[in-house]
C-alpha positions as CSV (number, residue, x, y, z in Angstrom):
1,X,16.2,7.2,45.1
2,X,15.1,4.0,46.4
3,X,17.2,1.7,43.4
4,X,20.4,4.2,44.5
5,X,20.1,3.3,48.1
6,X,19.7,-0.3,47.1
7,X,23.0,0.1,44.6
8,X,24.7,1.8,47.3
9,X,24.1,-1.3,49.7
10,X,24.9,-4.0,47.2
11,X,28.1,-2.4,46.1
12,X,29.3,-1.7,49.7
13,X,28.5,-5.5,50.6
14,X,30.2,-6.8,47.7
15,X,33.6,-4.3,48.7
16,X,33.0,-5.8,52.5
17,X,32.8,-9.1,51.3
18,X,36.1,-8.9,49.1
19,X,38.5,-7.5,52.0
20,X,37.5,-10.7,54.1
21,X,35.4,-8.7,56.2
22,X,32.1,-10.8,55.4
23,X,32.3,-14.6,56.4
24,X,29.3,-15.4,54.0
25,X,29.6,-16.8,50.5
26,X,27.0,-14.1,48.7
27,X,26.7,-10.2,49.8
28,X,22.9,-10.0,51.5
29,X,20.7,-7.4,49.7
30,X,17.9,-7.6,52.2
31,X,14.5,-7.8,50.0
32,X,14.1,-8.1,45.8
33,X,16.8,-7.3,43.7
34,X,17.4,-3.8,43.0
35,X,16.9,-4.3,39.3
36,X,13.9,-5.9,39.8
37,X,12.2,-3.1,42.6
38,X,11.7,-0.9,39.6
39,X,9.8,-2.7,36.8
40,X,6.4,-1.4,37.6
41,X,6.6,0.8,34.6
42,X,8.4,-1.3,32.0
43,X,5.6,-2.8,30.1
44,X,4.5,0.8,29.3
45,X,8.4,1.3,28.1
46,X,7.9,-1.2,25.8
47,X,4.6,0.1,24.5
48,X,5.7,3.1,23.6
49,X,8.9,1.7,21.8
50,X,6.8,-0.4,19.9
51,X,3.4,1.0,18.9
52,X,4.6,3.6,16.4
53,X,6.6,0.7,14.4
54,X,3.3,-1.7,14.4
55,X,1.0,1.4,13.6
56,X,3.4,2.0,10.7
57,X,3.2,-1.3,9.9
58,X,-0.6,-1.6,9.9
59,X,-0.5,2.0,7.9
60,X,1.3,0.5,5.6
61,X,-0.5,-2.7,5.0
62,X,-3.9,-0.3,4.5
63,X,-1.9,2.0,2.2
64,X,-1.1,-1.4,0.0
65,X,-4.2,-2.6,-0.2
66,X,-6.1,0.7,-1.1
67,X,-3.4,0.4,-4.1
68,X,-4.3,-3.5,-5.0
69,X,-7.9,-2.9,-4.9
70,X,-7.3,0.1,-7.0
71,X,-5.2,-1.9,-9.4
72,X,-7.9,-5.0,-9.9
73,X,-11.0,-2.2,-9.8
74,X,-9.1,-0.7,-13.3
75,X,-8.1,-4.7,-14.7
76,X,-11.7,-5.7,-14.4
77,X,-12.9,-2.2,-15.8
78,X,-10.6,-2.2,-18.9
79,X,-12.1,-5.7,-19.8
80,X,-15.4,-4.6,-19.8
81,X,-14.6,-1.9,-21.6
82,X,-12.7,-3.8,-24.1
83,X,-16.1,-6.0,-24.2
84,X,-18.0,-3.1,-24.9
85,X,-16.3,-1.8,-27.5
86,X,-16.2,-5.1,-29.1
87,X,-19.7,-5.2,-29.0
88,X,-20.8,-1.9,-30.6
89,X,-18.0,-1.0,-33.5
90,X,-19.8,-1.2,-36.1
91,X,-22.9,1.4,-34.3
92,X,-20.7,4.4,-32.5
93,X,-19.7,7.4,-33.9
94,X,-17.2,8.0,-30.8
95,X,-15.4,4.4,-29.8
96,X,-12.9,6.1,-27.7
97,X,-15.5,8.3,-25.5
98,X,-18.4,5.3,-25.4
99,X,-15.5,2.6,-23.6
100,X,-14.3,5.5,-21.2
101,X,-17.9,5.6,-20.3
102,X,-17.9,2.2,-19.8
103,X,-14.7,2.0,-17.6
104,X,-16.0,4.8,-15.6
105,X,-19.7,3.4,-15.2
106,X,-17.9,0.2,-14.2
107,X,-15.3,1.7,-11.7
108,X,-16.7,4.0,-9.6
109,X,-14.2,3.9,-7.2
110,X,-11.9,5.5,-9.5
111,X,-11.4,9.1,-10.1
112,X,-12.6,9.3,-13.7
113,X,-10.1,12.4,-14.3
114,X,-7.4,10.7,-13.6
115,X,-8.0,7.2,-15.6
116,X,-5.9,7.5,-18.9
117,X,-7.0,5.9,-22.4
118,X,-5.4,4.4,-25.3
119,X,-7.7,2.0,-27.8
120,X,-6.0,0.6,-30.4
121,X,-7.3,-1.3,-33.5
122,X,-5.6,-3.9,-35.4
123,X,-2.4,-2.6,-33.8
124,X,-3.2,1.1,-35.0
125,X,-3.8,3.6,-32.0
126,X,-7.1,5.5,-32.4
127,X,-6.1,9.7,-31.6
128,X,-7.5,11.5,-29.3
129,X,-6.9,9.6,-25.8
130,X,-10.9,9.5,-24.0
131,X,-12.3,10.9,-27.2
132,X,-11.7,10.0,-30.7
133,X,-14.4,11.0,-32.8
134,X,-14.8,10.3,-36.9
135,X,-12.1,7.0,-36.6
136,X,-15.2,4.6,-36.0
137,X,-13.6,3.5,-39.5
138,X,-11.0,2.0,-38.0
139,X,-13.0,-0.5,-36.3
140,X,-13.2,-3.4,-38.8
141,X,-14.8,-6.6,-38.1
142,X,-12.3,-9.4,-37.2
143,X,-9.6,-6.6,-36.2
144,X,-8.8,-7.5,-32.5
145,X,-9.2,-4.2,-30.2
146,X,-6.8,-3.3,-27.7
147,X,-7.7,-1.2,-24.7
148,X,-4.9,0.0,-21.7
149,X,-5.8,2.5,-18.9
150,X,-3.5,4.0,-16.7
151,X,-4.7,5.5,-13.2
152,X,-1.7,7.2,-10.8
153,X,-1.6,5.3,-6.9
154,X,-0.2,6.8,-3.6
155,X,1.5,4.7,-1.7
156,X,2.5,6.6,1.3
157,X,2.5,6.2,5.1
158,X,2.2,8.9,7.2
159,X,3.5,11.3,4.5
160,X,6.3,9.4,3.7
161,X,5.9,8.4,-0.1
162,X,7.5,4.9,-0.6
163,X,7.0,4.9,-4.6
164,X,8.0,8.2,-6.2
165,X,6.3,7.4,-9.3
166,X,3.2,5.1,-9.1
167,X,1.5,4.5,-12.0
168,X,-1.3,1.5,-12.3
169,X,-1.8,0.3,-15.6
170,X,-4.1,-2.3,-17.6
171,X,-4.2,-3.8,-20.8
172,X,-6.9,-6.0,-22.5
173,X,-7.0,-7.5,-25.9
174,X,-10.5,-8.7,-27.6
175,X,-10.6,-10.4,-30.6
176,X,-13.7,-10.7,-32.6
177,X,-14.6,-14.8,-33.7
């Protein structure tokens, strides 16, 4: 009520002023300007127009980084189980199910049901996927072995999904010298 008053005055000096009425240069408006009177609450206008953008923001950046230190967790797991299976082909009976155990023992951060397994020998895929039991033949010496891991990632923000399909992958070679 108080800024309609306040309009009210301005916009009947400003008429008295352009009939010739008024002698002075300016129409008076007796106190602050009427757009000014009212910015007590403004700064609370602009924090609420603006904090669900930067907290979507901030979401995001948390939601990205879960995701990065997901994808490095299953890089530096996949070497050491590439390492691992290096190590012991010529003693395992099970290749495939003794470097899943050694991804999963080194990436506990990881759901181990959802990391996906492929070793492959000298460019030959073992079967089985986390398990591959009676192809310990296939595990020459001098054959380089290739391990790759898959694990799914979520990037979302407040339910909305910004990947449709994310899919976090790894893939190290070892070679024997």
């Amino acid at each position: 009520m108080k800024i309609v008053s306040c309009l009210a005055r301005q916009f009947l000096a400003l008429i008295g002023h352009s009939a010739g009425r008024r002698s002075s240069p300016r129409p008076r408006t007796h106190g602050p300007s009427c757009f000014l009177a009212g910015e007590q609450g403004s700064a609370l206008v602009e924090i609420a127009l603006t904090l669900p953008v930067f907290l979507a923001l901030i979401t995001g950046m948390g939601s990205f980084a879960v995701a990065f230190n997901n994808q490095e967790t299953l890089t530096q797991a996949t070497g050491l189980g590439a390492q691992y299976l290096q190590t012991l082909r010529t003693s395992t009976t099970n290749p495939c199910a003794d470097t899943f155990t050694a991804i999963k023992n080194a990436a506990p951060i990881l759901n181990s049901a959802s990391i996906g397994l492929t070793v492959s020998v000298n460019g030959t895929a073992l079967t089985g996927g986390t398990t591959c039991s009676g192809d310990q033949s296939d595990l020459t010496e001098g054959a380089p072995v290739t391990v790759t891991t898959t694990y799914p990632c979520n990037l979302s923000v407040y339910g909305m999904k910004f990947a449709t399909s994310c899919q976090l992958s790894a893939q190290v070679t070892e070679y024997e010298y």
